[in-house]
C-alpha positions in Angstrom: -5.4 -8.5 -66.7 -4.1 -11.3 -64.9 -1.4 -14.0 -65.8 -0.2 -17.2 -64.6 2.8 -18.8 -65.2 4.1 -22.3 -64.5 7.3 -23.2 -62.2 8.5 -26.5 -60.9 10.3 -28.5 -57.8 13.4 -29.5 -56.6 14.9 -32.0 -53.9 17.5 -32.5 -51.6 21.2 -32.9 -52.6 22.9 -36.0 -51.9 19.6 -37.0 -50.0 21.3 -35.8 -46.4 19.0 -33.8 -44.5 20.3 -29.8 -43.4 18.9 -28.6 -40.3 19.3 -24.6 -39.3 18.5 -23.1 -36.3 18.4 -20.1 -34.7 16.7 -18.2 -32.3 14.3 -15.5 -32.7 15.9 -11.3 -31.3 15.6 -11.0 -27.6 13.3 -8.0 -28.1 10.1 -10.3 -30.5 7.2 -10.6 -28.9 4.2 -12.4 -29.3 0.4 -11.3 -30.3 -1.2 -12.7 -27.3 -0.9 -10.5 -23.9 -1.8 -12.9 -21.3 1.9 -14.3 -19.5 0.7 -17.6 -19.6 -0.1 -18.1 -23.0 2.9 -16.2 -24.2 5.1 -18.6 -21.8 3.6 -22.1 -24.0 4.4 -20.5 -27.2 7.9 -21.6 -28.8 9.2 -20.5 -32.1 10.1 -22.7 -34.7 13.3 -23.0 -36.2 13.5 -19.5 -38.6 15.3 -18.0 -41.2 19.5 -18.5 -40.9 21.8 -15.5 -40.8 22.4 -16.5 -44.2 20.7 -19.3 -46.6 24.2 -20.0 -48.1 25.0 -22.7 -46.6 22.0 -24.1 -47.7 21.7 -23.4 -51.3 25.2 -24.5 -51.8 24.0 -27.9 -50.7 21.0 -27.7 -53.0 22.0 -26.0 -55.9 23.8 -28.9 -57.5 21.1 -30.3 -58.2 18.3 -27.6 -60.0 18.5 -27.1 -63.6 17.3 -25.2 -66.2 15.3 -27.0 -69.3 15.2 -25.3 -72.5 12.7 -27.3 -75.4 12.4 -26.9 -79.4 9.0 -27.8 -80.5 7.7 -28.3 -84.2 3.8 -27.0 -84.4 2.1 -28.0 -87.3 -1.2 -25.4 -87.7 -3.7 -26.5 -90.8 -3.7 -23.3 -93.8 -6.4 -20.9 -92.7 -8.9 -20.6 -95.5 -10.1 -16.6 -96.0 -13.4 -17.7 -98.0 -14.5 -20.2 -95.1 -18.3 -20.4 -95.5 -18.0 -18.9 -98.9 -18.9 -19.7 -102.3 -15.3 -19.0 -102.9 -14.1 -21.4 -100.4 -13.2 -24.0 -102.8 -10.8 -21.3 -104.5 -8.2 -21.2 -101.9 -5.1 -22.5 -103.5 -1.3 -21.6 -102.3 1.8 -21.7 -103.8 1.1 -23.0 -108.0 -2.5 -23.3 -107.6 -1.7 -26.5 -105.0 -4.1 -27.0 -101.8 -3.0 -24.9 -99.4 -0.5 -26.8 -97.0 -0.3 -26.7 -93.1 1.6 -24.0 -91.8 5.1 -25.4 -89.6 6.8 -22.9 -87.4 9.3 -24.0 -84.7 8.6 -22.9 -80.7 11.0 -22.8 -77.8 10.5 -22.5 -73.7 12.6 -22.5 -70.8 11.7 -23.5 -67.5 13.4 -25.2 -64.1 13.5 -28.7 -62.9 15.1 -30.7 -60.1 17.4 -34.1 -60.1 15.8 -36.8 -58.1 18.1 -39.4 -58.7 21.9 -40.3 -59.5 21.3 -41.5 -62.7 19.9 -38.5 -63.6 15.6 -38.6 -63.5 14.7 -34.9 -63.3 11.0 -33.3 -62.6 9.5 -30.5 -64.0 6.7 -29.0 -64.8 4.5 -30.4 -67.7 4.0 -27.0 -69.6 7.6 -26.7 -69.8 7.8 -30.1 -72.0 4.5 -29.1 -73.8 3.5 -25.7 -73.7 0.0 -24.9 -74.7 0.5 -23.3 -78.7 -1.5 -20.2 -79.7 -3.7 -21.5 -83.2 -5.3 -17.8 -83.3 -8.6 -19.8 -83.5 -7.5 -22.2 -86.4 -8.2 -26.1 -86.0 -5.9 -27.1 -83.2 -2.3 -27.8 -83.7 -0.2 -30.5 -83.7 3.0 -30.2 -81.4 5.7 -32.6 -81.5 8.5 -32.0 -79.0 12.0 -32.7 -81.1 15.0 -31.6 -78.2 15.2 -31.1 -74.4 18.2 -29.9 -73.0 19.0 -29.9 -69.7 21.6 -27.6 -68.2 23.6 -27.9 -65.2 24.6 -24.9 -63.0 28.3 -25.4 -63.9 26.6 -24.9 -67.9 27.0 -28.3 -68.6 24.1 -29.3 -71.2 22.8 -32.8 -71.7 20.3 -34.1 -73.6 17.2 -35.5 -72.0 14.2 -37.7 -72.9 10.4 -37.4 -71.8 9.9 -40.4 -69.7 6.2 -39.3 -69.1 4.1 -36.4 -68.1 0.3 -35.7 -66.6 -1.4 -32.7 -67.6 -3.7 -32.8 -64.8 -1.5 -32.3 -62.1 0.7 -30.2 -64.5 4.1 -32.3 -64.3 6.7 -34.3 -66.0 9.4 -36.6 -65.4 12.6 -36.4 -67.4 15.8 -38.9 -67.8 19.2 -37.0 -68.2 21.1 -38.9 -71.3 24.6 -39.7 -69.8 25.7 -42.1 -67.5 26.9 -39.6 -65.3 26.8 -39.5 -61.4 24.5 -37.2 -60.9 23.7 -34.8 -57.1 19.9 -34.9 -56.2 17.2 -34.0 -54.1 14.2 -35.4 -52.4 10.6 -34.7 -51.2 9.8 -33.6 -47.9 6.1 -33.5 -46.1 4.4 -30.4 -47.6 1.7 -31.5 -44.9 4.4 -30.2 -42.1 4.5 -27.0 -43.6 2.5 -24.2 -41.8 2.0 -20.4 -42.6 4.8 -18.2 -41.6 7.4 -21.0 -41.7 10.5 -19.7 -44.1 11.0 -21.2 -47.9 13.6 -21.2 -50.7 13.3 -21.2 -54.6 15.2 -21.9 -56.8 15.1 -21.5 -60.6 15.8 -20.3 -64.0 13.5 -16.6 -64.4 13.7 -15.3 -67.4 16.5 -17.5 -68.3 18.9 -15.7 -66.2 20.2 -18.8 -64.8 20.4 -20.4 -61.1 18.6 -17.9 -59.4 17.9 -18.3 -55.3 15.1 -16.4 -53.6 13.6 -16.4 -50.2 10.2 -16.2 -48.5 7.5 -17.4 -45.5 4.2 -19.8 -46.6 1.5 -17.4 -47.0 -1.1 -19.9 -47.1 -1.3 -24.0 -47.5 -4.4 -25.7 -49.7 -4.8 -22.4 -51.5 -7.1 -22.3 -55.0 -5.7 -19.7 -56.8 -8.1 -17.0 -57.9 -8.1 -17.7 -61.5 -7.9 -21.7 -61.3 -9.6 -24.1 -63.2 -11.1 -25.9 -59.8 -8.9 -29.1 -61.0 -9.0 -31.9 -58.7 -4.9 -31.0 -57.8 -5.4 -27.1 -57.9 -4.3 -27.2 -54.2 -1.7 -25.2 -53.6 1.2 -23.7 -51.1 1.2 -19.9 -51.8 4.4 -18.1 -51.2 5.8 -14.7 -51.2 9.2 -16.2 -52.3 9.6 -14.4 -55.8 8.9 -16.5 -58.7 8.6 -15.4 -61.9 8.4 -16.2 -65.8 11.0 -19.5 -66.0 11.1 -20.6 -62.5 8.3 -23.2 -64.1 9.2 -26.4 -62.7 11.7 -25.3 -59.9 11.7 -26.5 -55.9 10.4 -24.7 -53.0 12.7 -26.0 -50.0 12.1 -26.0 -46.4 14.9 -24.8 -43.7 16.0 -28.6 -43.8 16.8 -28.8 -47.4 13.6 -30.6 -48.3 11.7 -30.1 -51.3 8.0 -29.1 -50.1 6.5 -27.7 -53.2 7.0 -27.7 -57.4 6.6 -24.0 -58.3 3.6 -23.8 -60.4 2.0 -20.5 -61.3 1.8 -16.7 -60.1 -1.1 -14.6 -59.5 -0.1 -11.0 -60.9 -1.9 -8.2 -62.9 1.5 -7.1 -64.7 2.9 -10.4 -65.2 6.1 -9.9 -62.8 6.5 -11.5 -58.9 3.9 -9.7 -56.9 4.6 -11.6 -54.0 1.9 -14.2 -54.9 3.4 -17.6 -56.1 2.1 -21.3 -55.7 3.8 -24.7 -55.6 2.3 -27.8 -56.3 2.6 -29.3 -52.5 4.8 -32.2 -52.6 2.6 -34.3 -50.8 0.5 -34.4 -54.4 3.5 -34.2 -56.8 5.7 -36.9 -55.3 3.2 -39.6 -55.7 2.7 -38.8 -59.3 6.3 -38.7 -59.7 6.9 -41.5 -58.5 4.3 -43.3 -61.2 5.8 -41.1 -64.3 9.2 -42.7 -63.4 7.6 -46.1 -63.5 5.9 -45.4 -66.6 2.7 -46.4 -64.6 -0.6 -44.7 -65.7 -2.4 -41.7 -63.6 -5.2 -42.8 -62.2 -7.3 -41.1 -60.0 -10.9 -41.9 -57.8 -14.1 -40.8 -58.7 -17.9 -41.3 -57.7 -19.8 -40.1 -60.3 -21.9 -37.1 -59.0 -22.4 -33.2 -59.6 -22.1 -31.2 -56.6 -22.5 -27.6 -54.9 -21.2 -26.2 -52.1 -23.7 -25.7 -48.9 -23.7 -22.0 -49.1 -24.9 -19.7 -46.3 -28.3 -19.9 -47.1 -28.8 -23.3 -47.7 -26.7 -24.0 -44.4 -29.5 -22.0 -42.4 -32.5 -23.6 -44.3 -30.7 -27.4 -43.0 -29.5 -26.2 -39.9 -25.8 -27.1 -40.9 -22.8 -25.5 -40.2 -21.4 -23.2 -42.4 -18.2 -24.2 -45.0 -19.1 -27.3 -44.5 -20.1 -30.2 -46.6 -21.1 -30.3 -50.5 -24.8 -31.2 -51.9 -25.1 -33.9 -54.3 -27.0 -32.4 -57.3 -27.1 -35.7 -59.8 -25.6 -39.4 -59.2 -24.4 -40.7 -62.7 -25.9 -44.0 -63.1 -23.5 -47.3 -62.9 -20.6 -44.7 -61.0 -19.1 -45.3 -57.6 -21.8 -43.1 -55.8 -24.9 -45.0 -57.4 -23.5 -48.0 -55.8 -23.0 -47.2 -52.7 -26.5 -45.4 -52.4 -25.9 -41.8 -52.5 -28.6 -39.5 -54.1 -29.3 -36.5 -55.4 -30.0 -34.0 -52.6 -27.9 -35.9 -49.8 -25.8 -33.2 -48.1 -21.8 -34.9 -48.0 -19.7 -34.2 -45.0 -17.1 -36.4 -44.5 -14.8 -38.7 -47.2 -12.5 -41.5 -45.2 -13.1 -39.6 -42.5 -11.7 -35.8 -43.6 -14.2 -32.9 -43.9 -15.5 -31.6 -47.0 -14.7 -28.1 -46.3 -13.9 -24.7 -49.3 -10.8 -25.6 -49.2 -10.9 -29.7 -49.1 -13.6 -30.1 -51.6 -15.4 -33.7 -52.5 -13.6 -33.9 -55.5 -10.3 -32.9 -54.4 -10.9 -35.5 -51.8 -11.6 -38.3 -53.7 -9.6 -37.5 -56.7 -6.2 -38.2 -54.1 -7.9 -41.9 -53.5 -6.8 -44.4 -55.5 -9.5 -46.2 -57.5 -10.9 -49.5 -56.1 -10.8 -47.9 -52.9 -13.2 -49.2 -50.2 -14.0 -45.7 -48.0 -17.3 -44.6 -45.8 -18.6 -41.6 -46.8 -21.1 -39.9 -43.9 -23.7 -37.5 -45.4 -27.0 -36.0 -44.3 -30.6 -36.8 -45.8 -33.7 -35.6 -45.1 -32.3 -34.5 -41.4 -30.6 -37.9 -40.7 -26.9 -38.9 -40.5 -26.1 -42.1 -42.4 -22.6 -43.4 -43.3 -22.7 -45.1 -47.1 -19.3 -47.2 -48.0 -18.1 -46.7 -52.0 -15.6 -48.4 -53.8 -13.9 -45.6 -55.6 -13.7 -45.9 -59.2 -11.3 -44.7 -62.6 -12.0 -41.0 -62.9 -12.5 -40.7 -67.2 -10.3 -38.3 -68.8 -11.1 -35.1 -69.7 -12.1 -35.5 -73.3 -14.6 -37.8 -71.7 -15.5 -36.1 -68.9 -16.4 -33.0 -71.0 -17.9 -34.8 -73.0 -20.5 -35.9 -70.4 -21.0 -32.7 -69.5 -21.3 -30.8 -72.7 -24.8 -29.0 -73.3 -26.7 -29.2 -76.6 -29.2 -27.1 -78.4 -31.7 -28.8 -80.3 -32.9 -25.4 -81.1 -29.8 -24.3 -82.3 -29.0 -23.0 -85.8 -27.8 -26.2 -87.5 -23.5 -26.4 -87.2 -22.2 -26.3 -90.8 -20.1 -29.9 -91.3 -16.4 -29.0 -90.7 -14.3 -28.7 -94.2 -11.7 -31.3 -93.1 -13.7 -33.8 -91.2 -12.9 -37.4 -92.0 -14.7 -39.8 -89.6 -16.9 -42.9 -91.3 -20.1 -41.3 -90.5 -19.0 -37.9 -92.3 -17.7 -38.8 -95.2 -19.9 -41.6 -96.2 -23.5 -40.1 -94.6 -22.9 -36.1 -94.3 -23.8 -36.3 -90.6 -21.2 -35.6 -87.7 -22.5 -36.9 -84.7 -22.4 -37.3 -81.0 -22.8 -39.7 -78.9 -25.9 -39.7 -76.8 -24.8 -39.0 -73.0 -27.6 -38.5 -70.4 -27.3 -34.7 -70.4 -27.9 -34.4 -73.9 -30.9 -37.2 -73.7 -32.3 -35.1 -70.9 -31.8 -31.7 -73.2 -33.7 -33.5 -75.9 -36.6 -34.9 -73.8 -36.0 -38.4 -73.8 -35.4 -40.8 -71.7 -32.0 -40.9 -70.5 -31.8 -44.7 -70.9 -32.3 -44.0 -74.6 -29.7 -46.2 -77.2 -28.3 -44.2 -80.4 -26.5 -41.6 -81.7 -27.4 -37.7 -81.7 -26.7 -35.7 -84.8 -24.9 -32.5 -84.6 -24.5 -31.0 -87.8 -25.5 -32.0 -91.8 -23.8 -31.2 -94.7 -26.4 -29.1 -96.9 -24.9 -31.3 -100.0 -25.4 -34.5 -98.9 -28.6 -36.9 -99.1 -29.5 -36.6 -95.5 -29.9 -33.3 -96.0 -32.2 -33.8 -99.0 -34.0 -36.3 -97.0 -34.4 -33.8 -94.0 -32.1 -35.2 -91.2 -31.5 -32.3 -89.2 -29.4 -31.3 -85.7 -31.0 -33.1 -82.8 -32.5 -36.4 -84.5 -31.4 -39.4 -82.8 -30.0 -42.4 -84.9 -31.7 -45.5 -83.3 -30.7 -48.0 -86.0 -29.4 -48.4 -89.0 -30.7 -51.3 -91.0 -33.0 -52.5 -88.0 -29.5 -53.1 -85.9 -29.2 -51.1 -83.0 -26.2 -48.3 -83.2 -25.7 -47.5 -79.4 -22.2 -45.4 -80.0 -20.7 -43.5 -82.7 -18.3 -47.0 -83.2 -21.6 -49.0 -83.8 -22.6 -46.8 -86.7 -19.3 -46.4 -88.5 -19.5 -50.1 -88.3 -22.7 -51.1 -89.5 -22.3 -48.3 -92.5 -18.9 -50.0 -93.7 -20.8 -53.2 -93.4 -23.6 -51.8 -95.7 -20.7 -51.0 -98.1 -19.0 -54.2 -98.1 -22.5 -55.7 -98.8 -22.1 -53.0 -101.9 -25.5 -51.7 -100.9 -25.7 -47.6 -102.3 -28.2 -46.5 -99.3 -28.6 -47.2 -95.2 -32.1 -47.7 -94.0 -31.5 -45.5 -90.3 -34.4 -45.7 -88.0 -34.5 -41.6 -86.7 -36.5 -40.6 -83.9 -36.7 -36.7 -85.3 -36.3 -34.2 -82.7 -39.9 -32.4 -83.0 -42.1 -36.0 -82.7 -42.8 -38.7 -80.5 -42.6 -41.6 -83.3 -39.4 -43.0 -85.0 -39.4 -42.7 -88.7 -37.7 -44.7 -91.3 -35.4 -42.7 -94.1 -33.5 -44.4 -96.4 -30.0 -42.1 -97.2 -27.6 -42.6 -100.1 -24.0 -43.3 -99.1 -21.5 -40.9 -101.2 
């Protein structure tokens, strides 16, 4: 089994700069053998006789977090899909209520200024809640405390958080003077150079531990392929509450927020990773200002050039990305790019494993004017895009969600409430190009999909099923799930007891007309 766990970052006391150095034993030698080469290679600085010089500086100013969340779950009904389902009553024959239970979590974090702004990791402020497969929860964060090493405890506020790049900004309640730290260039760091943590595992307190890079721009094995799952991986030992802590360099700078572990027993293994601060410190920077997260996009699907198809185009290997579909209207359809192009550069970096397209663009910020050099059909061009918004996630899986017109039809969920539900008996979808394309028509097609009926209702009776589209509804065009919620209230206010909806069915070429009874 594998686990991952979350850490966090920390920054430089005071904001003055430490530097250590030391020289390597008389007796190290170097891997190559010829003189020459051996006389042009010079050690950085290393590891100190001792890091406490260093950690006495930067101590100060890493703290733990502990949180107290309330998690609402709805009553799980044990005659779901039942004739009995109806029967479920709790306490004096009353509806069963939604179950409350109160959660806790611990983590690390960092000062980053003298009035007291902290960072940390998001999942430490809003840890994802186990609903054992009921309708998802509803969390609501009611206390973070924030503990200093001498054990002072403050109270603390969420200023804002992004759970894409996984962190969170914090501001201490006190008008206290505060020590802090501060970013360093995570793009300085190499593999081998030395690194400190520092953090709270397994609530133990200020805890200070000591390692090399093991690799930079690391995807660990069991990541999502997020657009900021780019990581520094240490051998530094991190464990379970060292979420949100710092990775220093020798100079006292914060070059990575501690993020996650790779280990089949769920203890340090020696495989850790820290969100380089490069990425977090930008971000950061926006939470504090209570700007928004936005981050490019150009609208395509893509595949890495494997070995194969590198051979069959005569490319070199690890290299580039091929464009399998151009979203219509997105950055990349404007600029020109098509499906089957071969990208290998963005603003002049490589698209490389470990530098992907989307990690690329993702780290441009939108509105963006960058050239973008590709390969079609054998010839080199260079395209310029203006990068756009990328959508958020609910939209972007949205986009890409599949659909099965052939599927058994979804039974209409016992609490849903939307317009369309309660008044029609149809949940619905809206009609995304995928799903236009899984249902054979034109992907320039206007209406809504429907995804599930209720058996009771008069659409039912009528014989709406799951994959008719919605064209109209009273010969107005309903081009979104907002359009037909509005034109069936409108029907209502004009006290009408049944919709005319224009349906083109999903087994025949011609729309039909079917008049449904409002409930």
């Amino acid at each position: 089994m594998r686990y991952v766990y979350g850490l966090t970052t920390a920054l430089l006391v005071g904001g003055a700069a430490v530097s250590l150095t030391t020289g390597y034993p008389a007796g190290a030698q170097v891997a190559q053998n010829d003189e020459a080469q051996m006389a042009r290679v010079v050690p950085r600085a290393g590891a100190p006789e001792s890091f406490a010089d260093l950690t006495q500086q930067l101590q100060p100013a890493v703290v733990n977090i502990a949180t107290r969340q309330r998690i609402e779950v709805e009553a799980s009904n044990p005659f779901a899909g039942t004739p009995l389902e109806g029967m479920f009553r709790g306490r004096r024959g009353q509806p069963a209520q939604p179950q409350t239970r109160e959660a806790q979590s611990l983590g690390s974090g960092f000062i980053i200024s003298a009035d007291g702004f902290v960072v940390t990791n998001n999942h430490v402020v809003s840890p994802p809640a186990n609903n054992n497969g009921r309708r998802g929860p509803t969390i609501t964060l009611e206390e973070i405390t924030v503990t200093m090493p001498d054990g002072t405890e403050y109270e603390a506020e969420l200023v804002g958080a992004d759970a894409a790049s996984d962190l969170a900004v914090l501001k201490i309640q006190s008008n206290n003077t505060f020590p802090f730290v501060e970013f360093g260039d995570s793009n300085e760091a190499r593999v081998g150079d030395w690194v400190i943590a520092i953090g709270n595992p397994f609530g133990l307190g200020g805890t200070v531990t000591s390692g090399i890079v093991s690799a930079v721009l690391r995807t660990p094995p069991n990541g999502r392929g997020g657009a900021y799952e780019r990581y520094i991986q240490t051998d530094a030992s991190i464990n379970r509450g060292n979420s949100g802590g710092p990775l220093f360099d020798m100079q006292g700078n914060v070059i990575g927020v501690n993020n996650a572990i790779f280990s089949p027993s769920g203890g340090n293994v020696g495989i850790g990773f820290a969100i380089p601060s490069d990425i977090a410190a930008p971000i950061v920077d926006k939470l504090k200002a209570g700007e928004e997260i936005e981050r490019g996009f150009l609208g395509v699907n893509i595949a890495p050039v494997d070995d194969d198809m590198a051979d069959a185009l005569g490319l070199p290997r690890n290299r580039g990305e091929i464009v399998q579909f151009v979203r219509e209207g997105d950055a990349a359809d404007a600029a020109g790019i098509k499906a089957g192009d071969i990208v290998t550069k963005i603003d002049g970096r490589e698209v490389t494993q470990d530098e992907t397209l989307s990690f690329i663009v993702a780290n441009i910020e939108p509105g963006t004017r960058i050239p973008i050099e590709l390969i079609r059909d054998g010839r080199r061009l260079t395209v310029n895009a203006t990068v756009g918004k990328r959508p958020s996630a609910e939209e972007l899986l949205q986009q890409q969600q599949t659909f099965d017109p052939d599927a058994e039809d979804e039974e209409m969920s016992e609490d849903a409430g939307g317009v369309v539900e309660e008044k029609v008996g149809l949940a619905v979808l809206e009609l995304t190009e995928q799903i236009a394309r899984q249902l054979g028509v034109s992907e320039d097609t206007e209406g809504v999909v429907i995804g599930a009926v209720d058996r009771n209702a008069d659409a039912a009776r009528k014989g709406l099923s799951r994959g008719d589209i919605i064209l109209e509804v009273q010969y107005n065009p309903v081009g979104s799930i907002a359009a037909l919620e509005e034109a069936i209230l409108a029907a209502e206010a004009d006290d009408r007891d049944v919709v005319l909806l224009t349906v083109k069915p999903r087994r025949g070429a011609n729309p039909v007309y079917v008049a449904v009874r409002l409930r």
